[in-house]
VEXDREN-2710 file (C-alpha; in Angstrom, 1 decimal):
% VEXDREN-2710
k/r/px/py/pz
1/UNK/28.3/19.1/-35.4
2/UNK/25.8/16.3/-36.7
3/UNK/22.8/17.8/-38.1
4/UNK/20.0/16.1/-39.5
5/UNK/17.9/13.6/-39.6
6/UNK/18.6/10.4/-36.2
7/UNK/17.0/7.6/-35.4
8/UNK/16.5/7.1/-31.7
9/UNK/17.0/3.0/-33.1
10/UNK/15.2/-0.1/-31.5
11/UNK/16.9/-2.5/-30.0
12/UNK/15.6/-5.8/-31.6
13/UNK/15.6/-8.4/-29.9
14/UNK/13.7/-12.0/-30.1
15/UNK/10.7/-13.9/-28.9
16/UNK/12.6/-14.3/-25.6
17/UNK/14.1/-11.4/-25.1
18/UNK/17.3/-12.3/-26.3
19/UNK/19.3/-9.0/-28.1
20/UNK/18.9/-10.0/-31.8
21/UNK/22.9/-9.8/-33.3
22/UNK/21.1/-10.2/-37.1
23/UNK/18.2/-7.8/-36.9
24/UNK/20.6/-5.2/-35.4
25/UNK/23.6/-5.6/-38.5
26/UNK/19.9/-5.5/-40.7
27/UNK/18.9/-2.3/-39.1
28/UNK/21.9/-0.5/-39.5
29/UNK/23.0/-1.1/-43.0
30/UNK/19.4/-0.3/-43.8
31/UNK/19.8/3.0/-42.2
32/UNK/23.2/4.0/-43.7
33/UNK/21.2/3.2/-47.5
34/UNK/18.3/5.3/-46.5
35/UNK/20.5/8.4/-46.0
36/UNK/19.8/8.7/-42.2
37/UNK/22.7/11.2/-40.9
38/UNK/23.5/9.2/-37.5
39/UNK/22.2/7.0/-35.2
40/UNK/21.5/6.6/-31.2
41/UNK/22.3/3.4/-29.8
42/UNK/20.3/2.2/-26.4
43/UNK/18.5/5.6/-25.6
44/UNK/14.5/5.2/-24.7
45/UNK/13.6/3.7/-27.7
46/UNK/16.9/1.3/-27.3
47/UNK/15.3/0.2/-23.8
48/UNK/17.6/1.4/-22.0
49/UNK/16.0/1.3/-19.1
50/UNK/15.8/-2.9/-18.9
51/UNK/19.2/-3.8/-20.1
52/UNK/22.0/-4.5/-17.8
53/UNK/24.9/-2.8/-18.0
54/UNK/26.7/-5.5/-20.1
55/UNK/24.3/-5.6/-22.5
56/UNK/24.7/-1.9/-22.9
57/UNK/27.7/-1.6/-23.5
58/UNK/27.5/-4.5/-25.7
59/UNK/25.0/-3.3/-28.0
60/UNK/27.1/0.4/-28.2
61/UNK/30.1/-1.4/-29.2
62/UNK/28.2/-3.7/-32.0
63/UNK/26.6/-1.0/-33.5
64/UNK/29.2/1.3/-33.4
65/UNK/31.1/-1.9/-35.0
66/UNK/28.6/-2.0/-37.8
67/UNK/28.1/1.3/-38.6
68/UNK/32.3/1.5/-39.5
69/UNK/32.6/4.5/-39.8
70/UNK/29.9/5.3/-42.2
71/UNK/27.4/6.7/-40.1
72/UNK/28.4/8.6/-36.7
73/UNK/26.9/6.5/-33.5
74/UNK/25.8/8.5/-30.7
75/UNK/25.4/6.1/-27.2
76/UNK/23.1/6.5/-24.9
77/UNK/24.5/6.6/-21.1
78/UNK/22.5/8.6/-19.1
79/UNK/21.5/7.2/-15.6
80/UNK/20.0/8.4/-12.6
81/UNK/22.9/7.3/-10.8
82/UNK/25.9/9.8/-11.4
83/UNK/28.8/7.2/-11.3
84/UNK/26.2/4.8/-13.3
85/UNK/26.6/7.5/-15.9
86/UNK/29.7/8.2/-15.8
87/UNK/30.3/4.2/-16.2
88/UNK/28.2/3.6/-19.3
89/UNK/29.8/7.0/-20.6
90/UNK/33.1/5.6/-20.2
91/UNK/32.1/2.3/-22.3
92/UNK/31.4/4.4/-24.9
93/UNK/34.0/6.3/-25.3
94/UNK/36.2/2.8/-25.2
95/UNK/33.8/1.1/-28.0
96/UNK/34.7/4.5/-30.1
97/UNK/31.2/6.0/-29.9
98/UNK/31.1/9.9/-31.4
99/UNK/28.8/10.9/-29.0
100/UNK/27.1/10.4/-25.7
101/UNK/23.5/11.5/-24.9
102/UNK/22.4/11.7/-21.3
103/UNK/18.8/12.0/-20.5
104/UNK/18.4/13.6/-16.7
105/UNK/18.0/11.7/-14.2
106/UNK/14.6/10.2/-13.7
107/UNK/12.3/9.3/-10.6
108/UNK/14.6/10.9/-7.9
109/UNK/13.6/14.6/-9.1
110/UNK/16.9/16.5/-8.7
111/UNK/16.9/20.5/-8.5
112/UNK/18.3/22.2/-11.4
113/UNK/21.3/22.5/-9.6
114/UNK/21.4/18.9/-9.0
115/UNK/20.9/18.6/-12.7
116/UNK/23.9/20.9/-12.9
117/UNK/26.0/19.1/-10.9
118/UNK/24.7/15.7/-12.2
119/UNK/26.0/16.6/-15.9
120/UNK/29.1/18.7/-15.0
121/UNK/30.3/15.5/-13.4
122/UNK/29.4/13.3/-16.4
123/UNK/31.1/15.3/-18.6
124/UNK/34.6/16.3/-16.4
125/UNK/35.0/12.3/-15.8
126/UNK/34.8/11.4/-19.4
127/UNK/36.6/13.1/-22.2
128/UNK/34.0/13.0/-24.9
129/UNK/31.2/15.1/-26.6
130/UNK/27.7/14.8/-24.7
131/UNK/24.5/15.8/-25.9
132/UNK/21.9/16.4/-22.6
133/UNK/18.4/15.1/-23.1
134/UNK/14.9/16.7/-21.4
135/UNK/12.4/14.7/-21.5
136/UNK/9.6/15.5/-18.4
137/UNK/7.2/13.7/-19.2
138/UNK/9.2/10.4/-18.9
139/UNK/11.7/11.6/-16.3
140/UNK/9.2/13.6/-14.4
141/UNK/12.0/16.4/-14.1
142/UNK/12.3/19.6/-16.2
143/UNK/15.5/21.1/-17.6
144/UNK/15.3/25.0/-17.7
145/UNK/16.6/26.7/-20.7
146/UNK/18.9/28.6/-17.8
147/UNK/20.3/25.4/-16.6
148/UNK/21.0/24.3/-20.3
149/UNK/23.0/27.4/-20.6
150/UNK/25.0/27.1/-17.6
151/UNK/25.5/23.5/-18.8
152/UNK/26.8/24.4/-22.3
153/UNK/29.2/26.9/-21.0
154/UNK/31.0/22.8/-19.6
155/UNK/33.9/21.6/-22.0
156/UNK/32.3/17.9/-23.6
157/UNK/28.9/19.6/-23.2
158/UNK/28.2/20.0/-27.2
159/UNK/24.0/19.7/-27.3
160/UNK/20.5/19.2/-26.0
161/UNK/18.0/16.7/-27.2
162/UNK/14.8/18.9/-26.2
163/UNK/11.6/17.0/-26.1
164/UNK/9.0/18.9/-24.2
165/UNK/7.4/19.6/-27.8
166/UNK/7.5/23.5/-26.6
167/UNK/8.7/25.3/-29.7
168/UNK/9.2/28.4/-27.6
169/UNK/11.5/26.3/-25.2
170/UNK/13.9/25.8/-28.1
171/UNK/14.2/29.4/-29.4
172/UNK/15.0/30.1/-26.0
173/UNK/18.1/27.6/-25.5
174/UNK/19.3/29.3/-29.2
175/UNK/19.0/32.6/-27.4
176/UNK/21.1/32.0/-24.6
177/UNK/23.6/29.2/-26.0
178/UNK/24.2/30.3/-29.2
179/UNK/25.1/28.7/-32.8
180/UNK/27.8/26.6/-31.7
181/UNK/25.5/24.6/-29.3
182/UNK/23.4/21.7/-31.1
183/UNK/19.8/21.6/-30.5
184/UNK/18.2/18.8/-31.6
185/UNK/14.0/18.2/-31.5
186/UNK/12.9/15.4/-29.4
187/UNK/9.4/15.6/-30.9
188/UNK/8.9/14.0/-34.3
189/UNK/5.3/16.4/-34.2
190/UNK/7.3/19.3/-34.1
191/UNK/10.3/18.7/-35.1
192/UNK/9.8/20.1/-38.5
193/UNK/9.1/23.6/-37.1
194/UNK/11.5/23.3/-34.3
195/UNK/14.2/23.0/-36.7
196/UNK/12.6/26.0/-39.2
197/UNK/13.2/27.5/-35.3
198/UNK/16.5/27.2/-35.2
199/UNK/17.5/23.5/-34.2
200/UNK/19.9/21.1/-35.7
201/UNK/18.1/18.6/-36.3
202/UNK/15.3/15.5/-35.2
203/UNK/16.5/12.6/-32.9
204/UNK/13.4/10.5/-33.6
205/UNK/11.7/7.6/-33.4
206/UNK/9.3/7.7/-37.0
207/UNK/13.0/7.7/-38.5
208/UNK/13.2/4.0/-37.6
209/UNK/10.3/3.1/-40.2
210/UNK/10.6/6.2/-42.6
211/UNK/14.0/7.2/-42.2
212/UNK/14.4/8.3/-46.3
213/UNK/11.0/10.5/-45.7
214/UNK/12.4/11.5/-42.4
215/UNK/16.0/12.7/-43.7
216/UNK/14.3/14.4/-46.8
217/UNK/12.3/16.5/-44.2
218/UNK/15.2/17.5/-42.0
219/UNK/17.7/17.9/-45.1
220/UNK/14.6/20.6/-46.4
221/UNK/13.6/22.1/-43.1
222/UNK/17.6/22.8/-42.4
223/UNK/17.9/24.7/-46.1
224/UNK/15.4/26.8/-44.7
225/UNK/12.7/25.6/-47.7
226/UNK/9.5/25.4/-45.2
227/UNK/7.0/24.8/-48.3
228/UNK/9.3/21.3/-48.9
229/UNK/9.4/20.4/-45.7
230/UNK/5.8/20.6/-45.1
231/UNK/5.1/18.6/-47.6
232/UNK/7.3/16.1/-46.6
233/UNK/6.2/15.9/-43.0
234/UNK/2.7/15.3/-43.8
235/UNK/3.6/12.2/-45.7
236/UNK/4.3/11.1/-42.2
237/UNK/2.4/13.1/-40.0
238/UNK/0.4/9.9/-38.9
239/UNK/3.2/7.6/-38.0
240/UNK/4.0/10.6/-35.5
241/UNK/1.0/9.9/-33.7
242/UNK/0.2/6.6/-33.9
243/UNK/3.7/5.7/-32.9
244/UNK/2.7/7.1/-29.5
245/UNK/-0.7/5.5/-29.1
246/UNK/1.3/3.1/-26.4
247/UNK/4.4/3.6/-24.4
248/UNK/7.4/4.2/-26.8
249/UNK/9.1/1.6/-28.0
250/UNK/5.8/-0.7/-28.2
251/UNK/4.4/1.1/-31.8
252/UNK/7.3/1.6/-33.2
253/UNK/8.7/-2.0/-32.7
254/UNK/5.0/-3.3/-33.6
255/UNK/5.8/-1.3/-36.9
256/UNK/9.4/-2.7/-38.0
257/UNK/7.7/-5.9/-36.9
258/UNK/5.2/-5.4/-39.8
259/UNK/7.8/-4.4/-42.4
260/UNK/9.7/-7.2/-41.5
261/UNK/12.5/-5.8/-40.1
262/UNK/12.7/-7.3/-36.7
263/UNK/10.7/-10.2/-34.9
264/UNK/8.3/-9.9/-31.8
265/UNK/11.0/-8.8/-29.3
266/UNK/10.3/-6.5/-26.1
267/UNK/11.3/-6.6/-22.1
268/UNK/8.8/-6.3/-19.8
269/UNK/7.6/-4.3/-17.9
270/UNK/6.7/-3.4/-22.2
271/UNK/4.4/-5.8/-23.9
272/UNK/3.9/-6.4/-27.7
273/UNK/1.0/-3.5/-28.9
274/UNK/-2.8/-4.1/-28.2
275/UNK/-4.4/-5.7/-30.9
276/UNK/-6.8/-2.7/-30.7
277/UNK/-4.2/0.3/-32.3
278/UNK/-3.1/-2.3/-34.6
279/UNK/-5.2/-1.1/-37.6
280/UNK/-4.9/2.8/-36.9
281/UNK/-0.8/1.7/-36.8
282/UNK/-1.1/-0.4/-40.0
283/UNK/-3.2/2.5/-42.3
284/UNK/-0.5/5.0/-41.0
285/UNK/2.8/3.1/-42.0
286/UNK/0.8/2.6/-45.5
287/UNK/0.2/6.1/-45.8
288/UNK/3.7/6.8/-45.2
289/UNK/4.2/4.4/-48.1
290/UNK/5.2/1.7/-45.7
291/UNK/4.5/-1.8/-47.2
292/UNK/4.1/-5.0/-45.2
293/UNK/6.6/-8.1/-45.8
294/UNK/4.2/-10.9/-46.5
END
């Protein structure tokens, strides 16, 4: 089971939109030193949602190319198509991905048993562990803690990312799945207690400009030491707000941008962050002991 401390990464890309090859090798090298324990490849914060399908898989394969083995890559391959799914699942088990993680399908509201149905499908196609992801208030579609445990009863079905923020919502899933099940916060404002809870771990995006802070908090909160890993959150407490002050992956990209670790990349329908969060956004990554590249 991977535990800890994962960065939801960016997809960097250039002034054109191009996928940046240089920025990416820079990102992930940067993340195996700072002791993050694995990463997501093209999940929301990847932008997902305006790559094509070759460009995907691409960037899964790259980055599971650069991590080598040091770091485990988890790809992101959910769709609100089923066989689109099952297809970007597929290219990640072929580019030797550990993981998939499958967010439920957005905009055409499914039941729960549709949800069912949808992931059962997903996971009997393709012969490799997947992690489901609930995320309403992007997807506009709520995973029930009941349908997470009919779901993890599924051979391949190894986890939940759970990102509703309701800390109740995760002891709940523990209740009826078990130890063996991974849950993992999708919440960077709670994920400190949500782990004190009972979860496995943070798939976050303040990892991708703290991610030493970030691991120290998970590694602490997961030793059960709550005094540490309070401590340690509020160090970044701010970036987990102000990294949400636009549409994720705008702050956050604005950020590396700022520390130097990527140029002005983003797809629209995203544009680069409004000048007017960029102080609030600057005075929180220096208060996280964040330092701009001059």
């Amino acid at each position: 089971m991977i535990r800890g401390s994962i960065v939801a990464l960016v997809t960097p890309m250039t002034p054109d939109g191009a996928i940046d090859e240089q920025a990416l090798a820079r990102l992930v090298d940067w993340h195996v030193e700072q002791g993050t324990d694995a990463i997501v490849s093209v999940g929301t914060t990847g932008e997902s949602a305006t790559l094509d399908e070759e460009e995907h898989c691409h960037v899964i394969r790259r980055t599971v190319e650069l991590a080598d083995g040091r770091i485990p890559v988890i790809a992101g391959t959910g769709a609100n198509s089923t066989s689109e799914a099952i297809a970007l699942t597929r290219c990640a088990k072929a580019a030797g991905a550990d993981a998939c993680l499958l967010v439920t399908p957005y905009y055409n509201k499914p039941t729960q048993e549709g949800l069912y149905q949808h992931h059962k499908a997903v996971a009997e196609a393709v012969d490799i562990p997947q992690i489901l992801y609930n995320v309403p208030g992007r997807t506009a579609v709520d995973m029930l803690a009941e349908t997470v445990a009919r779901l993890a009863e599924v051979p391949n079905i190894t986890g939940i990312k759970e990102a509703t923020g309701d800390l109740s919502r995760i002891t709940r899933i523990r209740e009826l799945t078990g130890p063996g099940f991974a849950i993992y916060s999708g919440d960077d404002a709670t994920a400190r207690e949500a782990i004190l809870a009972g979860a496995d771990g943070d798939i976050s995006v303040t990892v991708n400009v703290a991610p030493a802070a970030m691991h120290a908090m998970c590694a602490a909160a997961l030793a059960g030491d709550a005094a540490r890993a309070a401590e340690l959150d509020a160090g970044v407490s701010a970036l987990h707000r102000t990294l949400f002050v636009e549409s994720n992956p705008i702050p956050v990209k604005w950020a590396l941008w700022w520390m130097g670790m990527i140029d002005k990349g983003i797809r629209l329908p995203l544009t680069w962050l409004s000048s007017e969060h960029e102080a609030a956004l600057a005075e929180a990554l220096q208060r996280a002991g964040l330092s701009r590249k001059s």
